[in-house]
N, CA, C and O atoms as CSV, one atom per row, in Angstrom:
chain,resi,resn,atom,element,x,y,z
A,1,UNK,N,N,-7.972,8.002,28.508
A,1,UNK,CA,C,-7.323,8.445,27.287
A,1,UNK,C,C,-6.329,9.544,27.619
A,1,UNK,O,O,-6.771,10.294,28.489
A,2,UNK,N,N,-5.091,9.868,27.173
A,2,UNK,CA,C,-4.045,10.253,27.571
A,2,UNK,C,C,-4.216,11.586,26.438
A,2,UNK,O,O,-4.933,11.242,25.499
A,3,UNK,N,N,-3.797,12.792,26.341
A,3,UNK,CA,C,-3.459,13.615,25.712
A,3,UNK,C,C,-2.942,13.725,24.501
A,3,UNK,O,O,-3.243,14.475,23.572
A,4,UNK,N,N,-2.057,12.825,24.611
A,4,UNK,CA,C,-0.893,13.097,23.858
A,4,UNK,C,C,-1.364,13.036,21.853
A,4,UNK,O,O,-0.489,13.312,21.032
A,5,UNK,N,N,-2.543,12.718,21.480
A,5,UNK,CA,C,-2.642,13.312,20.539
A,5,UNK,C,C,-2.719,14.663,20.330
A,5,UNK,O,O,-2.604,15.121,19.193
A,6,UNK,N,N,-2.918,15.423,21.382
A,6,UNK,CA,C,-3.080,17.055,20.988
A,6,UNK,C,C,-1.869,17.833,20.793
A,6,UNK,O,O,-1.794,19.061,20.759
A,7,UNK,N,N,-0.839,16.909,20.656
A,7,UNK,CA,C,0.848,17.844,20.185
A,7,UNK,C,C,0.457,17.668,18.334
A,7,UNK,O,O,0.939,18.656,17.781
A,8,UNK,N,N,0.028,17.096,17.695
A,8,UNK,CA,C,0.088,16.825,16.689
A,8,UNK,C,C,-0.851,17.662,15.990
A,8,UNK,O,O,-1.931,17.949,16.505
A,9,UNK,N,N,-0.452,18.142,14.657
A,9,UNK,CA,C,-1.303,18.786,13.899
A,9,UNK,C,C,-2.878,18.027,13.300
A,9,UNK,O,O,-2.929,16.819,13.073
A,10,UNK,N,N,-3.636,18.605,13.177
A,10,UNK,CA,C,-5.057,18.138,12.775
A,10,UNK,C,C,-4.800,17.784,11.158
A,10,UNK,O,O,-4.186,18.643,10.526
A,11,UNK,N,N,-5.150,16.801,10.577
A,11,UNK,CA,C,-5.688,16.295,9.527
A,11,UNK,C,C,-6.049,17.530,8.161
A,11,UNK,O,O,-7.072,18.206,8.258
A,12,UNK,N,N,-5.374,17.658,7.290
A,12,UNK,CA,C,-6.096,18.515,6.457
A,12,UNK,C,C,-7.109,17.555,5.699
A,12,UNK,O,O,-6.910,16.341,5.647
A,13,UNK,N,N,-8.309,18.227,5.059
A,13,UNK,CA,C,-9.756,17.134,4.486
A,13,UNK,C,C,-9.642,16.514,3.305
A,13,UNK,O,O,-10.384,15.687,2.775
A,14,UNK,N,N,-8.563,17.033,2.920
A,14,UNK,CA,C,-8.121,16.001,1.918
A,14,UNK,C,C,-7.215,14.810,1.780
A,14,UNK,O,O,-7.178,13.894,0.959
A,15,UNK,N,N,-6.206,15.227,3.268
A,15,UNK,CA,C,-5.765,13.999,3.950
A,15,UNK,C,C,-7.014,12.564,4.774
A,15,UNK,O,O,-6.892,11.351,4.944
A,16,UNK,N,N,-7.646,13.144,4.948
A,16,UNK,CA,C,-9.021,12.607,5.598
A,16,UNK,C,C,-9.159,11.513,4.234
A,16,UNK,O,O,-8.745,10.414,3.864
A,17,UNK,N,N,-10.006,12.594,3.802
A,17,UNK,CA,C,-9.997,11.722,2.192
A,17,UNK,C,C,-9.359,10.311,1.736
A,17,UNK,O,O,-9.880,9.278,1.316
A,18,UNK,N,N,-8.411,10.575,1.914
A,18,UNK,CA,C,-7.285,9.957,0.990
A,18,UNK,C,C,-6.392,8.742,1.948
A,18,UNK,O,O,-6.012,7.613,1.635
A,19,UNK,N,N,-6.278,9.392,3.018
A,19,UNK,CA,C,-5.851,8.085,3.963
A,19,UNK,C,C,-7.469,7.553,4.489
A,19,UNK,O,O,-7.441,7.674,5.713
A,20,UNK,N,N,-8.752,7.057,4.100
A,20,UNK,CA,C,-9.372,6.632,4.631
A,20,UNK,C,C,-10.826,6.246,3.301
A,20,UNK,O,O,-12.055,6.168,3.304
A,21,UNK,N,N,-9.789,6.117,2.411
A,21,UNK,CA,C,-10.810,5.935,0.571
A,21,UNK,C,C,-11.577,4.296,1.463
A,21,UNK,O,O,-12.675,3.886,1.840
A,22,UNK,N,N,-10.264,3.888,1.431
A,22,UNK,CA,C,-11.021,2.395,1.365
A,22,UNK,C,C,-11.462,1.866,3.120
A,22,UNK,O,O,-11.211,0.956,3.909
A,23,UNK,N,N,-12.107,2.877,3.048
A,23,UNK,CA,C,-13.006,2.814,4.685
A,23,UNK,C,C,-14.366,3.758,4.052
A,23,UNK,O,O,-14.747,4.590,4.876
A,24,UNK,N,N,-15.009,3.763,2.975
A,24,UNK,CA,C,-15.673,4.897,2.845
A,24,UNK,C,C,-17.206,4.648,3.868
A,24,UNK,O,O,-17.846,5.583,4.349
A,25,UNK,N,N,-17.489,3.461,3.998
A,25,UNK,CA,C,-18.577,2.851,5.082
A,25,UNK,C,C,-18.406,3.714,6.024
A,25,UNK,O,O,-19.304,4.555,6.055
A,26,UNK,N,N,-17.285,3.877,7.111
A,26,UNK,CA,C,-16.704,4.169,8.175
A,26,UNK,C,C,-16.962,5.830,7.902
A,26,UNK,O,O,-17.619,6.390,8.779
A,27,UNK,N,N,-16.592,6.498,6.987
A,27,UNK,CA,C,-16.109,7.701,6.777
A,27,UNK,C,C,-17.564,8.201,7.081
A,27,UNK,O,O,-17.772,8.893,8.078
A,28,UNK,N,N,-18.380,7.914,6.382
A,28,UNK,CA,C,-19.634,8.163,6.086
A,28,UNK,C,C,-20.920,8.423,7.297
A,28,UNK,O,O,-21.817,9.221,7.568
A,29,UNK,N,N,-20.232,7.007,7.837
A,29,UNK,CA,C,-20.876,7.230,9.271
A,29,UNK,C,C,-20.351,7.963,10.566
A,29,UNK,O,O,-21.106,8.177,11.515
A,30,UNK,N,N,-19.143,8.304,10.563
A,30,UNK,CA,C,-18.874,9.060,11.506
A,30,UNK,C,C,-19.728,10.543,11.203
A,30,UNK,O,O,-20.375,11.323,11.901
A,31,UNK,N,N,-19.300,10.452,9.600
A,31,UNK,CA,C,-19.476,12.315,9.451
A,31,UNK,C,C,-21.216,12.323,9.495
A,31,UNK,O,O,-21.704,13.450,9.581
A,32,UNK,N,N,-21.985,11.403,9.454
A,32,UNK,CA,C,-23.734,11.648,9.668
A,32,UNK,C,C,-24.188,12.108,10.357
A,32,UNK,O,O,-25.185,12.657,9.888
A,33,UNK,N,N,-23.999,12.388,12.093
A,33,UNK,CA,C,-24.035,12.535,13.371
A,33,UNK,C,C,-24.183,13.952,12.849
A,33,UNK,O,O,-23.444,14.343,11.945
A,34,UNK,N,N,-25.287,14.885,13.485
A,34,UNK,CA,C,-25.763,16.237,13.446
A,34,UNK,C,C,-24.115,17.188,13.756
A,34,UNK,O,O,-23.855,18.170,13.061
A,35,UNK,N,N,-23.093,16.678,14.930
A,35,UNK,CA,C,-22.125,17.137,15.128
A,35,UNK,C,C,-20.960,17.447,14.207
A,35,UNK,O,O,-20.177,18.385,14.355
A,36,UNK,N,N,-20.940,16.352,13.032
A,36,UNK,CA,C,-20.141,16.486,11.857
A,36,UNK,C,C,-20.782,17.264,10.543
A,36,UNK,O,O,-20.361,18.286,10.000
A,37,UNK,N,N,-22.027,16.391,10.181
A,37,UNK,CA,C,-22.678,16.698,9.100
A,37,UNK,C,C,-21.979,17.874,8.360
A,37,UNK,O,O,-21.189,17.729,7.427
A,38,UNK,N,N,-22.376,19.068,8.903
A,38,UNK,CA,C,-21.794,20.167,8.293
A,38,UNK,C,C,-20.680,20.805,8.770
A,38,UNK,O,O,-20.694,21.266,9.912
A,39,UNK,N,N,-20.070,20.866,8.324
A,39,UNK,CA,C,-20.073,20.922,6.787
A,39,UNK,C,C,-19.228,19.763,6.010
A,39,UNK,O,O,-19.283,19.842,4.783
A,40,UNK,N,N,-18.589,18.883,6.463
A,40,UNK,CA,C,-17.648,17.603,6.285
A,40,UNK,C,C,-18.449,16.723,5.966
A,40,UNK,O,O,-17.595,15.848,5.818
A,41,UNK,N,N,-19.969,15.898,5.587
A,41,UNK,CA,C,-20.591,15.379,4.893
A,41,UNK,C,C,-21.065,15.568,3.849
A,41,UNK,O,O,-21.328,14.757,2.961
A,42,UNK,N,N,-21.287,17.296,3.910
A,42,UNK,CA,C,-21.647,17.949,2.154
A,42,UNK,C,C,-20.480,17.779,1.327
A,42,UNK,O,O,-20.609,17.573,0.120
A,43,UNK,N,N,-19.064,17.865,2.019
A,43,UNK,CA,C,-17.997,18.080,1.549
A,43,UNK,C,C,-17.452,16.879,0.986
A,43,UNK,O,O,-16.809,16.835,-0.063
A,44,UNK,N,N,-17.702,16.016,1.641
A,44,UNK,CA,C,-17.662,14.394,1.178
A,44,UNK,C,C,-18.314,14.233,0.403
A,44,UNK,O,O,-17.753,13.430,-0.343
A,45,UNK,N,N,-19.479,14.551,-0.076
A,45,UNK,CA,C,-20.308,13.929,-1.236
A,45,UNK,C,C,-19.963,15.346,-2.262
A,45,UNK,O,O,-20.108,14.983,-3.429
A,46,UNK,N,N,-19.715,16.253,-2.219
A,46,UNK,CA,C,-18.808,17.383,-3.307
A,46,UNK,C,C,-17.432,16.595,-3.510
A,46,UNK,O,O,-17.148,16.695,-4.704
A,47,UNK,N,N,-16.600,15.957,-2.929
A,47,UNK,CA,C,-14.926,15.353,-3.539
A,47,UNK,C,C,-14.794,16.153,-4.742
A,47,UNK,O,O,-14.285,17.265,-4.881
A,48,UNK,N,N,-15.574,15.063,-5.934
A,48,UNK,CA,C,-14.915,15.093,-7.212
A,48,UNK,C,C,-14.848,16.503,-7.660
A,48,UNK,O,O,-13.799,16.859,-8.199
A,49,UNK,N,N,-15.980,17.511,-7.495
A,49,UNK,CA,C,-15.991,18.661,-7.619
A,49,UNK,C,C,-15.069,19.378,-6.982
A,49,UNK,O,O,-14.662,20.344,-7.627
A,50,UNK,N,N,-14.451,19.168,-5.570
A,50,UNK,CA,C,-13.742,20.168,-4.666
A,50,UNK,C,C,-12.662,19.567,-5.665
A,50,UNK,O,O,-12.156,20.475,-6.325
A,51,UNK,N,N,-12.149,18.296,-5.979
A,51,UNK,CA,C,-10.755,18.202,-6.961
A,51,UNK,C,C,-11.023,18.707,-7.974
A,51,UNK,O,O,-10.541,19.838,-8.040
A,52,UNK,N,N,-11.629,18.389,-8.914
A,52,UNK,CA,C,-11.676,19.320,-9.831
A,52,UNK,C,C,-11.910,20.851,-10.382
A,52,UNK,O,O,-11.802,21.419,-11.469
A,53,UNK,N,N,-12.238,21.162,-9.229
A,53,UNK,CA,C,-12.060,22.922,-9.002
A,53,UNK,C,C,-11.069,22.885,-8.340
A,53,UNK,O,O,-11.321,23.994,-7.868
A,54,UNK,N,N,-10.034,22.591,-7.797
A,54,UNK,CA,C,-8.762,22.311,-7.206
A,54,UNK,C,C,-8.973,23.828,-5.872
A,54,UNK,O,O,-8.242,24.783,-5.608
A,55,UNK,N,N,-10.479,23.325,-5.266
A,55,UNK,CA,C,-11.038,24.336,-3.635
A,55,UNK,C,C,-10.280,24.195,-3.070
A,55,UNK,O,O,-10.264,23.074,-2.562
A,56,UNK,N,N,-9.268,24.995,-2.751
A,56,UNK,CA,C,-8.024,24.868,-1.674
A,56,UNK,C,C,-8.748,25.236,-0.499
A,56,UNK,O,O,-8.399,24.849,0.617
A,57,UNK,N,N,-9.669,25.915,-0.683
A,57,UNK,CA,C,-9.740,26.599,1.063
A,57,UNK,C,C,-10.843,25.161,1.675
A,57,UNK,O,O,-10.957,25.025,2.893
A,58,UNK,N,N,-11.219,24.664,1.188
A,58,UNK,CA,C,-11.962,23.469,1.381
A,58,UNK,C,C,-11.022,22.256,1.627
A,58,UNK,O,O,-10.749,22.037,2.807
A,59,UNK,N,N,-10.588,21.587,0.862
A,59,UNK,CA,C,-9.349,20.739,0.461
A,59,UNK,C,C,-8.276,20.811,1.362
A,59,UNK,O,O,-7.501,19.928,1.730
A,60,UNK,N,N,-8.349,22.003,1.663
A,60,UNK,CA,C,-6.732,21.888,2.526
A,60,UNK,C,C,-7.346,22.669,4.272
A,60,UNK,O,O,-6.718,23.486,4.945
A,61,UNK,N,N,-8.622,22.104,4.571
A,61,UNK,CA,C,-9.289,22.954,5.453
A,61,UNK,C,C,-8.641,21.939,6.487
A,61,UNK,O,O,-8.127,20.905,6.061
A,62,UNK,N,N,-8.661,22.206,7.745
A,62,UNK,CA,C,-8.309,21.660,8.853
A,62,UNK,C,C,-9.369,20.816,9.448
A,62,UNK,O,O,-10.165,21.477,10.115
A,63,UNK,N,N,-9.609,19.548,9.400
A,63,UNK,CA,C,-10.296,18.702,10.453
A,63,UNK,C,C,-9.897,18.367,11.790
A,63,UNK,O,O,-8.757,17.976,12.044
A,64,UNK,N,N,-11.257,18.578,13.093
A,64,UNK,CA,C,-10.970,18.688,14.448
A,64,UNK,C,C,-10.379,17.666,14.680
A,64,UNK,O,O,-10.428,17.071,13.604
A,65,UNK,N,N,-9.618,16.792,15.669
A,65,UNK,CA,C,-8.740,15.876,15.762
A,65,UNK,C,C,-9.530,14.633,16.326
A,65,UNK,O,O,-9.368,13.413,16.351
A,66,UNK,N,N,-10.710,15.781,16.880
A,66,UNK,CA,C,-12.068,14.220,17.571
A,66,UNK,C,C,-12.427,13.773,16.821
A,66,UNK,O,O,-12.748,12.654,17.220
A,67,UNK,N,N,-12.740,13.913,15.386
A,67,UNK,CA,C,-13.495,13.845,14.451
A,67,UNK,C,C,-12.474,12.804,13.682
A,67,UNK,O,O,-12.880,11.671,13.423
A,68,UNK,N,N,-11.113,13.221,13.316
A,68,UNK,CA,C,-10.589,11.904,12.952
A,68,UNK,C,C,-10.060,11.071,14.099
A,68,UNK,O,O,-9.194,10.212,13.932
A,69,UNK,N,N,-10.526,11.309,15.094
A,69,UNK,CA,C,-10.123,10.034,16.306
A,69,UNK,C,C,-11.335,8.813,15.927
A,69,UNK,O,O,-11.168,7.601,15.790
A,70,UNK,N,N,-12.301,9.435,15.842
A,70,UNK,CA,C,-13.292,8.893,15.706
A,70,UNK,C,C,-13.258,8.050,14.570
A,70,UNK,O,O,-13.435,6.832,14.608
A,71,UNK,N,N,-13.001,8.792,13.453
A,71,UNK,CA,C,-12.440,7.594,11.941
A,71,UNK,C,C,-12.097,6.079,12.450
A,71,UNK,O,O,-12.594,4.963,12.298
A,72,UNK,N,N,-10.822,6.723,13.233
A,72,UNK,CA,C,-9.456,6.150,13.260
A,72,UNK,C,C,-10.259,4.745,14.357
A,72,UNK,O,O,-9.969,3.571,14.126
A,73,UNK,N,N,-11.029,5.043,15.248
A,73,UNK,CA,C,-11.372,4.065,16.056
A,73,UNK,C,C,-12.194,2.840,15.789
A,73,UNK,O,O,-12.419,1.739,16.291
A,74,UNK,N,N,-12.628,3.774,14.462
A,74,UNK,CA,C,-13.474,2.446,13.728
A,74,UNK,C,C,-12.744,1.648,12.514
A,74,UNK,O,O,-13.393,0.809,11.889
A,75,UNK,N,N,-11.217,1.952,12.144
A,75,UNK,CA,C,-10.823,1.313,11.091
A,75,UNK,C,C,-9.769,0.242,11.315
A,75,UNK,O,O,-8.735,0.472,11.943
A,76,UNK,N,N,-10.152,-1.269,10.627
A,76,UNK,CA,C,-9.788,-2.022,11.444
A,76,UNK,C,C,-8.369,-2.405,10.834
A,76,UNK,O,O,-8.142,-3.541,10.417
A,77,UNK,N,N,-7.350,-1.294,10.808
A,77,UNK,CA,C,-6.018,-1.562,10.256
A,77,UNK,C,C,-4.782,-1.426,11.218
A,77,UNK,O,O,-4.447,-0.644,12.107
A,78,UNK,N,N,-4.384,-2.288,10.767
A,78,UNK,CA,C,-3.270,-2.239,11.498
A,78,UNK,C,C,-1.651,-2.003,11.317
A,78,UNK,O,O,-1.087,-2.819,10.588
A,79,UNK,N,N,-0.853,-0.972,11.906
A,79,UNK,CA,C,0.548,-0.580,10.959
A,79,UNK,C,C,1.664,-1.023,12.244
A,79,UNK,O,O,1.527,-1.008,13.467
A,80,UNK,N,N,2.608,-1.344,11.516
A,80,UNK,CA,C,3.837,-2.087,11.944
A,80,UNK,C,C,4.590,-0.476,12.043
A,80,UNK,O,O,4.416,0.502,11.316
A,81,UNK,N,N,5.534,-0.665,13.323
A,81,UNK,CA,C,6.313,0.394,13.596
A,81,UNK,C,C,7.570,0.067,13.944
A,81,UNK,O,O,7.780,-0.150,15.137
A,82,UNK,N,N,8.766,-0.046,12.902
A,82,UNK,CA,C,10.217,-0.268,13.216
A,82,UNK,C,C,10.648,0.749,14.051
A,82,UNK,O,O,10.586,1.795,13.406
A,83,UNK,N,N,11.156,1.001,15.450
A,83,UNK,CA,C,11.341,2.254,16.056
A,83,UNK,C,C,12.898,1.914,16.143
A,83,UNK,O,O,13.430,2.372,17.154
A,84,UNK,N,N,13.638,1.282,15.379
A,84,UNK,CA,C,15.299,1.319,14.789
A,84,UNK,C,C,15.169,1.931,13.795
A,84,UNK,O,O,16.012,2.824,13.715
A,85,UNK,N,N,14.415,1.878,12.867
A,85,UNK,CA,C,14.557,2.653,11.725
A,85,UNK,C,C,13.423,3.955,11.468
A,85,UNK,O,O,13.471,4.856,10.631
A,86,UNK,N,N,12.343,3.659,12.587
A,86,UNK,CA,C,11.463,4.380,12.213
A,86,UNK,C,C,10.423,4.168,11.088
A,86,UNK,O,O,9.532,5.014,11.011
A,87,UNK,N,N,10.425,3.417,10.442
A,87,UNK,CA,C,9.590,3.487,9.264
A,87,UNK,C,C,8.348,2.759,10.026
A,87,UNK,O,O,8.459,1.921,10.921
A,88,UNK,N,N,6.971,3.340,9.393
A,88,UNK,CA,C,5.776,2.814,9.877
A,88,UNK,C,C,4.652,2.589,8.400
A,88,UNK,O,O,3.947,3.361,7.751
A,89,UNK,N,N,4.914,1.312,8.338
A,89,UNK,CA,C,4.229,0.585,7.449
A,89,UNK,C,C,2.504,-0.035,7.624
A,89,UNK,O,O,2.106,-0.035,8.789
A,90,UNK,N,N,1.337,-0.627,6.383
A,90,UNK,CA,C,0.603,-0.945,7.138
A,90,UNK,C,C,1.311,-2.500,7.197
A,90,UNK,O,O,2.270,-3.039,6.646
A,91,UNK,N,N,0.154,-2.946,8.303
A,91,UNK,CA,C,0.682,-4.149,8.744
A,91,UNK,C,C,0.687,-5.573,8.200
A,91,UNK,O,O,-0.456,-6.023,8.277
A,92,UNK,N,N,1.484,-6.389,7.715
A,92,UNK,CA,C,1.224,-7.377,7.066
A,92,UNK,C,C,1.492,-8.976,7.745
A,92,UNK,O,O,2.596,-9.128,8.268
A,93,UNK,N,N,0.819,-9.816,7.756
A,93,UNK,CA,C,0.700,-11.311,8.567
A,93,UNK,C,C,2.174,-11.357,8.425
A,93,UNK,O,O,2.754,-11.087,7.373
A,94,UNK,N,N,2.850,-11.768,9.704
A,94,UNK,CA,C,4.132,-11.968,9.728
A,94,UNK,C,C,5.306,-10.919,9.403
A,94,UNK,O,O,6.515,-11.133,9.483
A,95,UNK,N,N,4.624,-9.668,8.997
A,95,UNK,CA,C,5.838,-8.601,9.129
A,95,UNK,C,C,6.696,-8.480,10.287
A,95,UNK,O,O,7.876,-8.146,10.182
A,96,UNK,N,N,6.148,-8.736,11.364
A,96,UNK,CA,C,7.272,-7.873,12.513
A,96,UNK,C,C,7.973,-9.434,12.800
A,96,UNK,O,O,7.369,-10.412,13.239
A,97,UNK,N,N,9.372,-9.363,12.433
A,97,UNK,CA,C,10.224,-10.422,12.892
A,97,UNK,C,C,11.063,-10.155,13.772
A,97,UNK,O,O,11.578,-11.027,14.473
A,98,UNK,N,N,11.369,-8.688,13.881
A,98,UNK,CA,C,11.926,-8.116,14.961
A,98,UNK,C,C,11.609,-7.947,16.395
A,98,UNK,O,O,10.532,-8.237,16.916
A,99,UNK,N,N,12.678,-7.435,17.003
A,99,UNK,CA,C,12.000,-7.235,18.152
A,99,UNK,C,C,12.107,-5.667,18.723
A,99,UNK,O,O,11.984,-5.200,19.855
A,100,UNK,N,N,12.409,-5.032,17.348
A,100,UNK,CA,C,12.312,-3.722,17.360
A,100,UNK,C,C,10.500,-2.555,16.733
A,100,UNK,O,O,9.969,-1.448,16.823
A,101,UNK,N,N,10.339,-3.943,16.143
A,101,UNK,CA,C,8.735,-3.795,15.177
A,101,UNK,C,C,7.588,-3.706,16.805
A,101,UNK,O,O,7.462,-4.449,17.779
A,102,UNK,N,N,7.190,-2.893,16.542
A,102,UNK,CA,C,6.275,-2.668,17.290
A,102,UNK,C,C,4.612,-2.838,16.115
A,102,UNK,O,O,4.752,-2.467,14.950
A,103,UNK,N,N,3.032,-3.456,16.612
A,103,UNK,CA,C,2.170,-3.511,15.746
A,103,UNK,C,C,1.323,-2.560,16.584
A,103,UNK,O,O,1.114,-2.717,17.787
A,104,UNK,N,N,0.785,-1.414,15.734
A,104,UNK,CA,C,-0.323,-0.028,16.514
A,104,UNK,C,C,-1.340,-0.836,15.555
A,104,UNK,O,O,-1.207,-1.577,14.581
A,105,UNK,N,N,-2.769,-0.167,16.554
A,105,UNK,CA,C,-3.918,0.030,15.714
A,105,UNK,C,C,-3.713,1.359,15.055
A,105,UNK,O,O,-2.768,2.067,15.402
A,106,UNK,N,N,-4.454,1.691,14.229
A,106,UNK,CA,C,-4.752,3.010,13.401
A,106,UNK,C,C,-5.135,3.980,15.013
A,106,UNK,O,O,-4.272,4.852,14.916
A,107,UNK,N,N,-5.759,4.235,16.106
A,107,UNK,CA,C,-6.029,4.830,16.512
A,107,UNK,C,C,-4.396,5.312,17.693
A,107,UNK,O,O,-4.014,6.284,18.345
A,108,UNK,N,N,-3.963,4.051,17.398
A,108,UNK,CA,C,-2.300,4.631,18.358
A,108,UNK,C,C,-1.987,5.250,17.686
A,108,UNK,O,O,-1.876,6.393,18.129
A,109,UNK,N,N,-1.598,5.075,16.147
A,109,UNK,CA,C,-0.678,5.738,15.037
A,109,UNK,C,C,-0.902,6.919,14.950
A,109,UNK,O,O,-0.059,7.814,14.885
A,110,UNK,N,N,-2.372,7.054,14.938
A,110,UNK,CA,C,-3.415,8.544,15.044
A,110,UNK,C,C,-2.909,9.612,15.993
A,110,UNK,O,O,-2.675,10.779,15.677
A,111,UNK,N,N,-2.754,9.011,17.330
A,111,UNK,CA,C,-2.544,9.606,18.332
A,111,UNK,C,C,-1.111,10.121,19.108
A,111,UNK,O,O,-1.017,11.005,19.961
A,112,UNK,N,N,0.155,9.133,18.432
A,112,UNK,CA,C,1.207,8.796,18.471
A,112,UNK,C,C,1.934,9.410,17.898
A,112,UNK,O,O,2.882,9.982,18.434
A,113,UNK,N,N,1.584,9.464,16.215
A,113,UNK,CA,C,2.186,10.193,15.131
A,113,UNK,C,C,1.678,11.643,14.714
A,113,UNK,O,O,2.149,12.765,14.530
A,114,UNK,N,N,0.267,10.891,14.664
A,114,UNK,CA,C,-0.241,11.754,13.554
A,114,UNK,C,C,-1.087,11.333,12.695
A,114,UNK,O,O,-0.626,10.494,11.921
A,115,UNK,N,N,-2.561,11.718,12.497
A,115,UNK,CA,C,-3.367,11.428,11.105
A,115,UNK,C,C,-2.612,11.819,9.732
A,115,UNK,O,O,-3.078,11.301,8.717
A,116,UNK,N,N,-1.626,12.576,9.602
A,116,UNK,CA,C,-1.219,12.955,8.129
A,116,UNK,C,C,0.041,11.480,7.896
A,116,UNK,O,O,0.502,11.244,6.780
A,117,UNK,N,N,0.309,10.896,8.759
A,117,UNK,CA,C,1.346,9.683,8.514
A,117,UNK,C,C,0.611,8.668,8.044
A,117,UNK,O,O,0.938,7.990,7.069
A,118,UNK,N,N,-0.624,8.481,8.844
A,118,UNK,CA,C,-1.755,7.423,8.245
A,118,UNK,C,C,-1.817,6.992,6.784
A,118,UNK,O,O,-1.862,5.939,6.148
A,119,UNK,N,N,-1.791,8.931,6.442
A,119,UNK,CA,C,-2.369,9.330,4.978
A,119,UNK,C,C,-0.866,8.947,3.995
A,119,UNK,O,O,-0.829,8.273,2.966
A,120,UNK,N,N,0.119,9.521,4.600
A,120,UNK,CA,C,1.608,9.225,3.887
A,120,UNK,C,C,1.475,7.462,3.549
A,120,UNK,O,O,1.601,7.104,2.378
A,121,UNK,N,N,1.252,6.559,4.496
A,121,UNK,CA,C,1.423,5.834,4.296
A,121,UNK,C,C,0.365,4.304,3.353
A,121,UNK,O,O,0.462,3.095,3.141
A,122,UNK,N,N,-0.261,5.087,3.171
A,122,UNK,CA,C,-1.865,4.581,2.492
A,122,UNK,C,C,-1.560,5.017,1.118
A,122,UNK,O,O,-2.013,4.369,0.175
A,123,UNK,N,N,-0.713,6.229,0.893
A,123,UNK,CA,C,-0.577,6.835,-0.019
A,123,UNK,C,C,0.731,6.156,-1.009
A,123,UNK,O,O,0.738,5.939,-2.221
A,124,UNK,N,N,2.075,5.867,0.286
A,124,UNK,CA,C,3.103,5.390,-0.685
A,124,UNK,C,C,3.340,3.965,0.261
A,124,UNK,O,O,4.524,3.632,0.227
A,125,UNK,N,N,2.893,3.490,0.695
A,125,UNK,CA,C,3.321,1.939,1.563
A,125,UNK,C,C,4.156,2.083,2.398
A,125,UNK,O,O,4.583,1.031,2.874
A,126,UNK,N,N,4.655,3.179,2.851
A,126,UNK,CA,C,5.520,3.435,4.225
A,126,UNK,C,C,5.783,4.849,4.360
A,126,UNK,O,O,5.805,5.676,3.449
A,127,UNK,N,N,6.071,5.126,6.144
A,127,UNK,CA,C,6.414,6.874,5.988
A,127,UNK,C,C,7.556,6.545,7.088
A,127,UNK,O,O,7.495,5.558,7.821
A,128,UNK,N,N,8.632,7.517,7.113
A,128,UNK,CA,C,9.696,7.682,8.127
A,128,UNK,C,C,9.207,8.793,9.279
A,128,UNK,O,O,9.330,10.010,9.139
A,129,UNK,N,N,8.699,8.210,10.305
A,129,UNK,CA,C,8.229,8.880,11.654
A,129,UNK,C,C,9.428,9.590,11.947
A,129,UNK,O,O,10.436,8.955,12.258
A,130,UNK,N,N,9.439,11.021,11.875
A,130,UNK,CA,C,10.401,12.061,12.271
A,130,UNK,C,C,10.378,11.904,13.596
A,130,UNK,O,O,9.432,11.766,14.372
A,131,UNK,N,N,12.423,11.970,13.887
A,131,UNK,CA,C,12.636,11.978,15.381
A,131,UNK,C,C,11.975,13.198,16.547
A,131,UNK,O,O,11.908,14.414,16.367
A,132,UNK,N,N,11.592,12.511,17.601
A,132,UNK,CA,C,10.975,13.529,18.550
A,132,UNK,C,C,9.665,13.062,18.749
A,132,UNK,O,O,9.154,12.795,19.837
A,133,UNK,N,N,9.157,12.981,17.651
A,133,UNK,CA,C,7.611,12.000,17.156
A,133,UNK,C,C,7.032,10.832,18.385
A,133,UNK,O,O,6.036,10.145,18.163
């Protein structure tokens, strides 16, 4: 395993959240393990409460990057990466017609981009991977 996820910023827990709703199986079981549990499993089963008290210091807390590697290794999605235009979409049967489309697992994108692009893009159906990236 190569480094190069550690240039990238860590996941805030509400990005966690939110790029990984419809994995909640996955979510659940990573965070069980005595190593996560606490405090990111109490925090998971608090959500509706941490939103509705709008807990910033919770909500916008920083998750370790092993911890969403680990997500990321178990979710079986896959995102298309135009690197002409940059845009990184998830992946759909027959999207890449190009030969500029590159197809990542979630754990390249993770490691490549960034867990908060995951979340951009779960969130609005595509994100523009900033140059340098």
């Amino acid at each position: 395993m190569s480094n190069s996820h550690l240039k990238h910023r860590p996941m805030k827990f509400w990005e966690v959240i939110s790029a990984f709703r419809d994995h909640e199986e996955v979510v659940v079981r990573v965070l069980s393990p005595a190593e996560w549990r606490k405090p990111y499993l109490g925090w998971y089963h608090q959500w509706k409460e941490l939103v509705n008290d709008q807990n910033r210091l919770i909500l916008d807390a920083w998750v370790p990057i092993q911890l969403t590697r680990e997500i990321v290794k178990q979710i079986p999605t896959y995102y298309s990466f135009d690197e002409k235009s940059r845009n990184l979409r998830a992946d759909r049967v027959g999207m890449s017609g190009s030969q500029t489309v590159r197809r990542l697992t979630a754990l390249q994108v993770h490691d490549q981009f960034g867990g908060a692009l995951i979340e951009e893009v779960e969130e609005y159906g595509s994100a523009i991977v900033p140059e340098g990236v």
